[in-house]
C-alpha positions as CSV (number, residue, x, y, z in Angstrom):
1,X,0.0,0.0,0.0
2,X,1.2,3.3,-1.3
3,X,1.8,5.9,1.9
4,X,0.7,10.0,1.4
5,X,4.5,10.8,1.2
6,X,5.3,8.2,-1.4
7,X,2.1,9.8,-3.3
8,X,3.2,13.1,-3.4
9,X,6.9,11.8,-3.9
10,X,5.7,10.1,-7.5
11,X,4.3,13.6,-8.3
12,X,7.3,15.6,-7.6
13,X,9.2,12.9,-9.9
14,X,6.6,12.3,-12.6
15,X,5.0,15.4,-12.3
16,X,2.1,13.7,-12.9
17,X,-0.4,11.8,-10.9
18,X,-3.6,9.8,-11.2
19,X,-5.7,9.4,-7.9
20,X,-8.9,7.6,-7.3
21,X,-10.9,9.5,-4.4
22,X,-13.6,9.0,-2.1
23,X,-14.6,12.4,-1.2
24,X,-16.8,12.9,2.0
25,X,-18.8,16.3,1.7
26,X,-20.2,18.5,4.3
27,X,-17.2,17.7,6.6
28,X,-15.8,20.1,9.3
29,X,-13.0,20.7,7.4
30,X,-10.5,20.0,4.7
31,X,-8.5,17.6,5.1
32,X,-6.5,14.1,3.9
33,X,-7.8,11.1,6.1
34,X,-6.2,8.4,4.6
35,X,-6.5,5.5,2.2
36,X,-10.0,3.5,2.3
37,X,-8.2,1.0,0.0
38,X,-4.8,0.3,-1.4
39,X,-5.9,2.6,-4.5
40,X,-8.2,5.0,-2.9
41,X,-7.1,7.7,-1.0
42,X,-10.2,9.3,1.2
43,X,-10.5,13.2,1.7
44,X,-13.0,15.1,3.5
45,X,-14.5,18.1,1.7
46,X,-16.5,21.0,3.9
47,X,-18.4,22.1,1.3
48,X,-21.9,20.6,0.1
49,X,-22.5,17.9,-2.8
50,X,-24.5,20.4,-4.5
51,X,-23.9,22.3,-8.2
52,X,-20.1,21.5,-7.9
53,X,-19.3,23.0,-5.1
54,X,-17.8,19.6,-3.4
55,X,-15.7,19.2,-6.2
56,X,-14.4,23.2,-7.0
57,X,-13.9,22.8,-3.4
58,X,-11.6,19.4,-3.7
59,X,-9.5,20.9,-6.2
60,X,-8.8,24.1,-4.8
61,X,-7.5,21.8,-1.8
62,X,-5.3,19.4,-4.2
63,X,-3.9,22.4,-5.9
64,X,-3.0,23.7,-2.1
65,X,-1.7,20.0,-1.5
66,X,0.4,19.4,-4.0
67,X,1.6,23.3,-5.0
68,X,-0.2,23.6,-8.1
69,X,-2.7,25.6,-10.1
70,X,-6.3,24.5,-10.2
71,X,-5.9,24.3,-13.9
72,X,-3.6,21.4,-13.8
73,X,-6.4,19.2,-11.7
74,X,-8.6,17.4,-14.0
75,X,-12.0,15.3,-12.7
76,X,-11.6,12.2,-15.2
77,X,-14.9,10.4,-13.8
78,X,-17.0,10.7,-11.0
79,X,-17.9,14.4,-11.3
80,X,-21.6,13.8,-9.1
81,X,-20.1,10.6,-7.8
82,X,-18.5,10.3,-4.3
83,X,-15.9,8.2,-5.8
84,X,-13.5,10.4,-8.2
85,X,-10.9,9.8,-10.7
86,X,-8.8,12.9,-10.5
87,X,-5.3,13.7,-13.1
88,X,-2.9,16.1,-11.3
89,X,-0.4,17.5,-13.5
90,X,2.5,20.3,-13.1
């Protein structure tokens, strides 16, 4: 199983990333929790599942994560789906 640090170590090498996300909405706050599986790595958003907000809201946190634009963050599948399929790019 892949650890947060050796995630965001493939990134800095690759400079490129694809994640598979379980988002949880309406959370307190922002914030990695962990992997629910060996592949998915489970994030809690604060904002509401509701007209994209959820997901402006997760990338706006990646971007802040991994020290890049939101413009380099793109949802693959899953846009009105808990379960995401995100590219991150530098």
């Amino acid at each position: 199983m892949k650890t947060l640090n050796q995630l965001f170590d493939e990134f800095a090498k690759t400079g490129r990333l694809i994640l598979k996300i379980k988002i949880i909405p309406r959370s307190v706050e922002n914030a990695i929790v962990g992997f629910l599986d060996e592949e998915t790595l489970k994030i809690r958003i604060a904002a509401i599942p509701e007209k994209g907000k959820a997901n402006a809201e997760l990338i706006k946190f990646l971007a802040a994560e991994f020290e890049i634009r939101k413009e380099n963050i793109t949802i693959l599948a899953g846009a009105g789906d808990p379960l995401k399929l995100i590219r991150l790019e530098k």
